[in-house]
Structure formats: structure tokens, C-alpha cells
N, C-alpha and C positions, 0 to 999 in steps of 0.2 A: 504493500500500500504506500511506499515510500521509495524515491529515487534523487539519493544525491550524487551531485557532482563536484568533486574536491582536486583543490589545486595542491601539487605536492612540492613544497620545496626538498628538490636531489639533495643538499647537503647536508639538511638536518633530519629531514623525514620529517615535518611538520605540515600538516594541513590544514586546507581556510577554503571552508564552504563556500560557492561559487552559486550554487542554484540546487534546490529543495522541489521534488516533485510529487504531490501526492493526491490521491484517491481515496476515497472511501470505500470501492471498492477491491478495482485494484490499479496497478499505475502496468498501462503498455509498453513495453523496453523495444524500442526501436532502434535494429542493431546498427543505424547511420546515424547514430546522432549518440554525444556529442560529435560535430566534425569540426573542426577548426579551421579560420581560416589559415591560407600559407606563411602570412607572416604573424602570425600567434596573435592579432589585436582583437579577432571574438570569433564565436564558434555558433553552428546552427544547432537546434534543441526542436524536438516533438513534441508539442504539451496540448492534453485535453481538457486543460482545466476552464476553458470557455465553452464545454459541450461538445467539440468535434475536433479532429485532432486537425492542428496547424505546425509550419515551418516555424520556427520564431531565430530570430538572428540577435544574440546576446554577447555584448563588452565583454571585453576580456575578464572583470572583476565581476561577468555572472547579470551583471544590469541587462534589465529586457531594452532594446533598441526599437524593433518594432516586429510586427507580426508579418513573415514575409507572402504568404499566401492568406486568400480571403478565409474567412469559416466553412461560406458554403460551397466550398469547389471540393471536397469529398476525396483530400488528400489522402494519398498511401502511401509511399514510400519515398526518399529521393536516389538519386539516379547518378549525379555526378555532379560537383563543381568546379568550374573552368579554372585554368592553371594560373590567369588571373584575378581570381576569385571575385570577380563581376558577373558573373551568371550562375545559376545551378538547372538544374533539369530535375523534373521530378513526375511522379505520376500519380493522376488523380480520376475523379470523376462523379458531378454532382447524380448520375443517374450512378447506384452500384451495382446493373448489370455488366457495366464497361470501366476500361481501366485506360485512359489516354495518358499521353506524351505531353509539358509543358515545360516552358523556359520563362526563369523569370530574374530579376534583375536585384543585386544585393547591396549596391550602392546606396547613394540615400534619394537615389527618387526613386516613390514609392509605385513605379508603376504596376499597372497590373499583369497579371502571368499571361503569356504568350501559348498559344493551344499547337501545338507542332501536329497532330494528330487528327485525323476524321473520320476515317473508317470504323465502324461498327466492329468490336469487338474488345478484343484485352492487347494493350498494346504496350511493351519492353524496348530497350533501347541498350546500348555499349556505345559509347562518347569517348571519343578521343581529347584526353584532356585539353589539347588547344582548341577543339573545336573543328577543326577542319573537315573530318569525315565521323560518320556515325556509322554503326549496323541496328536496324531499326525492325523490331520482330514484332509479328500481328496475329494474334491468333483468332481469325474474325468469325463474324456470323455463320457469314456462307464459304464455305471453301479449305481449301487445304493452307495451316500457317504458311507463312512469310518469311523472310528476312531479307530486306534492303540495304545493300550501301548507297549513303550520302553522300552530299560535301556539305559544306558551312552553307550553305542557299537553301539545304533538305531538297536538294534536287537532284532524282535516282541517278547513282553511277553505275548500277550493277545489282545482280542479286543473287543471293545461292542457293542452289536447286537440294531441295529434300529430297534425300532417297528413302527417307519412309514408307511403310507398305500404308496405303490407301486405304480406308473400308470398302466393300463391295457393295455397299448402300450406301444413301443418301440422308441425312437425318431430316425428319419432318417436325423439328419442336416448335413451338409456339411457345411465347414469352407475353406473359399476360399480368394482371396485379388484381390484388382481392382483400377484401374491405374488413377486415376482423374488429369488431368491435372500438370501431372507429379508425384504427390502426390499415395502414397502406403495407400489402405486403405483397413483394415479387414473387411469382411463381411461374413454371414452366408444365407446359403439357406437350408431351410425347404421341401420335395416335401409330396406330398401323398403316403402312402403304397403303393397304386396299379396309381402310377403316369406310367401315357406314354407318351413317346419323343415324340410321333406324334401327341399328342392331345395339344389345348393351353387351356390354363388355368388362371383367373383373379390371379392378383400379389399384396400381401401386406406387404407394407411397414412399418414394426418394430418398430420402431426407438425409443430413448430418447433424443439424440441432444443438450443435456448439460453436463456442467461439472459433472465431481465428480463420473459416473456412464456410466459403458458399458456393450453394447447389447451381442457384438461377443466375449464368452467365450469358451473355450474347455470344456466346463462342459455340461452333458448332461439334467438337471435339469434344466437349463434357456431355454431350449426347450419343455418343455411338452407342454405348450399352443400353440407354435408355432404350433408343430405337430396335437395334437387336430384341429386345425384349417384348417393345411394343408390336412388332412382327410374330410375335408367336402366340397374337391373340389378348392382348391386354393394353390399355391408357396408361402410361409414368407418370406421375404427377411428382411436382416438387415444391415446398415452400419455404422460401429463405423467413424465418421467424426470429423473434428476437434473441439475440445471441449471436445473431452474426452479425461480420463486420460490414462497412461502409454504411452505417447508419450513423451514424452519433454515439457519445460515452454513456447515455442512458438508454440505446435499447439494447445496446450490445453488451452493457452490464447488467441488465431485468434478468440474468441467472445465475446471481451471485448466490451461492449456497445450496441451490438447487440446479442442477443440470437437467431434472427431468420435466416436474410440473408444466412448466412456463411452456418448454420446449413442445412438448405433446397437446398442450392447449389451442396453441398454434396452427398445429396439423387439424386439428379436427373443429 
């Protein structure tokens, strides 16, 4: 429930608090942060303590400087910052079936993040730290992933061919949302190929129902089993309920001490 960060003086071994992070429930360890910048005057930091997790850009003595992304852009992870630690790359995404590419700026104008991404799906990046070329991976809705090289303009130089085996079908899922007592929650439905309206059909229920990992992606790759399965005469159903992430620190903590209730209330 608690995350600090301490400066060490090498000669004596003496330490001095820097920045205090904590939760009531519990505190998310984000394994990019702290990162520092290159010449040691402040470091980037993850905190949830406004409700949704944000970049924050903090003085070398731990003082908050300012909040480098907004609240509602549905940060995840960062990605890289450039070797003259004036930009960083990171990814987010206010809808959390998708996961984009942005750059945003660490000086002191406060602009706002830069969206490098548009495609429909989950999208990962490798950044050369000056910036010049990228390999930019998408694992999208429709189709088999990606991987792009850039230059500094993000305008393709080239691309590398997956020799992964294929499925031999096509996934049919649909990405839908549904209202649980008053609550907005992402779900996916899976049908068969040759599905008909008229006929009923036994319904399986997906799910993982914990932190840290969700079912309902725009990506078509977390559907091949669904589908396989949905082929042999059955509906998938899946619903990302509270406890997973890219919602915010209060729905993704609604199953502190309980992993099961909340979660199965959800499904049904």
C-alpha cells in the first residue's frame, strides 16, 4: 500500500525521501518509473493518486513539476525517452479495448501528447533512442500483426514479414458494451460461421476476472480459440468487469479482499 522512492548518498549510505506513494488499497509498481532524466535534474513517476494512472515529471528533490499526460487519455505504460530527454513515447488509450502509440513533450511547454497511432487494435513500438527510426508493432482488429520500420517523419521504410502459422479461420467476434447496474462494461461475443438467429445455442462464459489482464481486446488474435470453439456449436461471451485494468484506481480496485464476489456478479 506504500511506494517510496529514496535518494542514496554512495559514501555514507544515508537516505532522504524523495517521493511517498500510496493506496488504500494497493499502490501499482510500474517497472519504468522511476526513470531519470540523463543529466540527473528529475525523473518520470506513475501515480494514481488523482483516480487514473498518469506520467508525472518530478525535480530532482522529488517536487511534483507537472502532470505530463492528461487523466483521461487511459495511460499504460511508457515506451522510451529520447537521448535528449525532450520527448518520451508512451502508450495509452481512452477507449480500453485499444492500446495506441503517443509522443509527448517534457520541456516546460505543457503541450499536449501527440497520437503517433490509428489503427484499430493494440499497438507497441522499439524507438531508437535519437529518434530517427522506430519498429512499430500492431496487433489489430482485423488481420494478421505487424511490425513497421520508420524514420523520424513515422513514414514506412520497410516491414518484417511473420512467418507464423496462420489460423485456418477467420475470427467472427463482435465487441459490444452492456449496462450492469448503471456500470459501462466491455464485452465481446464470439458466434459460429454458419450461426442462425433462429437456432439457440449453449453460451460460454470467457472470462479472467482479475487484475492486471483483459479478455475484451480489438485485437483479433485473442479470439482464435474463442472462434474454434464457437465452430463446434456454441456463443463465447466475455466480460471485462471490475478488476481489470484501463478503467481507473477505483474499478480496478472494487476487488480488494475479495477476488471472487464482485468478479462473478459481473458475469451474471
Amino acid at each position: 500500500t506504500e511506494v517510496v522512492v529514496l535518494a542514496v548518498d554512495e559514501a555514507t549510505g544515508t537516505t532522504k525521501t524523495l517521493l511517498t506513494d500510496s493506496d488504500a488499497a494497493w499502490v501499482n509498481v510500474h517497472q519504468e518509473a522511476p526513470h531519470w532524466l540523463s543529466d540527473g535534474s528529475a525523473f518520470l513517476w506513475v501515480s494514481e493518486r488523482n483516480g487514473y494512472p498518469q506520467l508525472e515529471l518530478h525535480g530532482r528533490d522529488g517536487s511534483l513539476v507537472r502532470a505530463v499526460t492528461p487523466l483521461d487519455i487511459g495511460y499504460r505504460d511508457l515506451i522510451q525517452v529520447s537521448a535528449d530527454d525532450r520527448t518520451a513515447i508512451f502508450r495509452a488509450s481512452a477507449d480500453p479495448t485499444q492500446i495506441h502509440l503517443y509522443r509527448v513533450a517534457l520541456g516546460a511547454d505543457a503541450s499536449p501528447p501527440e497520437k503517433l497511432t490509428t489503427e484499430s487494435g493494440e499497438h507497441h513500438g522499439v524507438f531508437a533512442p535519437s529518434g530517427a527510426a522506430s519498429v512499430r508493432v500492431l496487433d489489430p482488429k482485423d488481420g494478421a500483426p505487424t511490425w513497421r520500420v520508420t524514420n523520424d517523419a513515422g513514414v514506412d521504410a520497410g516491414s518484417l514479414a511473420s512467418v507464423a502459422e496462420r489460423p485456418k479461420f477467420d475470427t467472427a467476434f463482435e465487441l459490444t458494451t452492456v449496462e450492469v447496474e448503471g456500470r459501462t462494461h466491455h464485452a465481446s461475443i464470439t458466434r459460429p460461421h454458419t450461426f442462425d438467429p433462429a437456432a439457440r445455442y449453449p453460451v460460454v462464459v470467457h472470462v479472467y476476472g482479475g487484475p492486471w489482464h483483459q479478455m475484451v481486446a480489438a485485437v483479433e488474435s485473442r479470439f482464435v480459440f474463442d472462434q474454434w470453439l464457437a465452430d463446434h456449436g456454441f456463443i463465447v461471451v466475455s466480460i471485462d468487469g471490475r478488476g481489470t485494468p484501463g478503467r481507473g484506481r477505483d474499478w480496478e480496485r472494487a476487488i480488494k479482499n475479495d477476488l471472487i464476489a464482485i468478479p462473478l456478479a459481473d458475469q451474471t
